[in-house]
C-alpha positions, 0 to 999 in steps of 0.5 A, spaced: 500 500 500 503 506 497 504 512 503 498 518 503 500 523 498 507 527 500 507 535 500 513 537 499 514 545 500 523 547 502 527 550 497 527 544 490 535 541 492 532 540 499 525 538 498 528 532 493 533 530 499 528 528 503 523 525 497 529 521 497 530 519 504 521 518 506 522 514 500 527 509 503 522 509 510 515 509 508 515 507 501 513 507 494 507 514 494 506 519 490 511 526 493 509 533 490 515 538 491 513 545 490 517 550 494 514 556 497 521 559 496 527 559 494 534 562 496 537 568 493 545 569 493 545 576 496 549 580 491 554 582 497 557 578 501 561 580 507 569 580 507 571 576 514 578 578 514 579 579 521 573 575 523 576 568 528 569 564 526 563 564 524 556 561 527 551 558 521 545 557 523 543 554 516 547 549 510 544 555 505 550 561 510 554 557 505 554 561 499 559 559 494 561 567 493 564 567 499 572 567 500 573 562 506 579 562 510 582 555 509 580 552 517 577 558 519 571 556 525 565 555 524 560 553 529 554 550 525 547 548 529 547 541 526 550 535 522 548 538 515 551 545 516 557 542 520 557 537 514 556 544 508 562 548 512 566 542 512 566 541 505 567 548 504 574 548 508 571 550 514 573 547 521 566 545 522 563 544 530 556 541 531 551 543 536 547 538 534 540 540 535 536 547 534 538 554 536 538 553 543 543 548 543 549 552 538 547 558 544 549 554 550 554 552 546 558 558 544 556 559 551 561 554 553 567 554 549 566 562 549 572 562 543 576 570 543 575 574 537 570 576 532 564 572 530 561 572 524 553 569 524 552 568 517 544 568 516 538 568 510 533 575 511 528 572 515 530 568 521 526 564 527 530 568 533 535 573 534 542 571 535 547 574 535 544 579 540 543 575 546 549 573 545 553 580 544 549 582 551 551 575 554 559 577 553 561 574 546 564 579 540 560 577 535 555 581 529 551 578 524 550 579 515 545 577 511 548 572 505 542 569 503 533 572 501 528 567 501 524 569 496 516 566 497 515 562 490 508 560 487 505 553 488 505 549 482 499 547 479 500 540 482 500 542 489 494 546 488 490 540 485 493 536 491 490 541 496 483 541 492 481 534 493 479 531 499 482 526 502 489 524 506 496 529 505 502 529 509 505 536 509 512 537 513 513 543 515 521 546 516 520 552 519 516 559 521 517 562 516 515 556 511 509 555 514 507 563 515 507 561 507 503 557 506 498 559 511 494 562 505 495 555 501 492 552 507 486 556 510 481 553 504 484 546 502 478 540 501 484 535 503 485 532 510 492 534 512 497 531 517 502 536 519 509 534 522 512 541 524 520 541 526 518 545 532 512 549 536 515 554 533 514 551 526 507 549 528 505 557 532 506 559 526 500 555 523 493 556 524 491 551 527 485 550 524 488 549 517 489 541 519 486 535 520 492 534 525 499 537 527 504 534 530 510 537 533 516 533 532 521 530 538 526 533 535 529 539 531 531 535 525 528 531 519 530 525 521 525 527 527 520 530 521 521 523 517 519 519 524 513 524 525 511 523 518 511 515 518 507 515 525 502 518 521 501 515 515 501 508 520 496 512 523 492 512 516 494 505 514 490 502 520 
């Protein structure tokens, strides 16, 4: 039996990797990838001469125009931003979690010297500032946009017809997007949110059912998306 329809809405390299990954765990299924944005180089991107590290709060900080000192720090949130920094010749270290993890992090080790956060335009919490205020010498550039993008005509169609879609949900501002999508969908939908964060920024009222994930990570998502479509098969 093949899973519930799959609705897939981060950026398409992103999107296609968790295709990947939700087929090798739930199966065979019909996925719909339609980003509701995509990510835009910023046209300037900052020096870091003079900068000991920088902090990266997403794999998408590490934009190919920047010139990186070979080995230069960087303290990342996760293992894809760690594994994004490593590749680019970065001395990659991993909170392995959310933003409160690399916070008490960088709280601990409390490295000398100027950091850098290298961030997208929008952002789920500051960071920098309460780090600043906590002691750290550190400011913050914008080295990406997320431009919203419109829905494909095969999302939409998804949405319309009644029945079952699973719909994980990435970030804040991923679900402020799609909110208006959402708010008169025919479909019933199975919303896994990466975090309350994620899922505050959803109306409640545009899904059947929202969960949160146990974790920040997709993994935790995939583990989310396979109970549900469990819950479906049953």
């Amino acid at each position: 039996m093949p899973h519930a329809p799959l609705l897939l809405t981060r950026p398409a390299p992103e999107s296609r990797r968790f295709a990947a990954e939700a087929q090798a765990r739930l199966g065979e299924g019909p996925v719909v990838i339609s980003p509701v944005m995509q990510i835009v180089p910023r046209a300037e991107l900052p020096s870091l001469e003079g900068v000991a590290g920088v902090v990266l709060t997403s794999a998408q900080a590490v934009q190919p125009g920047i010139c990186w000192p070979p080995g230069l720090p960087a303290w990342c949130v996760g293992g894809r931003t760690a594994a994004a920094a490593a590749a680019a010749g970065l001395a990659a270290r991993s909170a392995e979690g959310a933003l409160p993890e690399l916070m008490a992090l960088l709280l601990r080790e409390r490295p000398g010297g100027r950091l850098l956060h290298l961030r997208g335009a929008h952002v789920s919490a500051p960071l920098a500032a309460p780090l600043s205020a906590a002691g750290l010498d550190i400011g913050e550039a914008v080295v990406y946009d997320q431009a919203p993008a419109p829905p494909c005509a095969d999302a939409l169609r998804l949405l319309a017809q009644p029945g079952p879609v699973l719909l994980p949900v990435f970030s804040a501002r991923s679900a402020r997007l799609l909110a208006p999508l959402l708010s008169g969908a025919a479909a019933d939908l199975f919303v896994a949110a990466i975090s309350p964060a994620a899922a505050g920024a959803l109306p409640v009222q545009s899904a059947a059912r929202l969960d949160v994930a146990a974790r920040p990570d997709s993994g935790a998502v995939l583990d989310l998306l396979a109970k549900q479509d469990a819950s479906l098969r049953a």
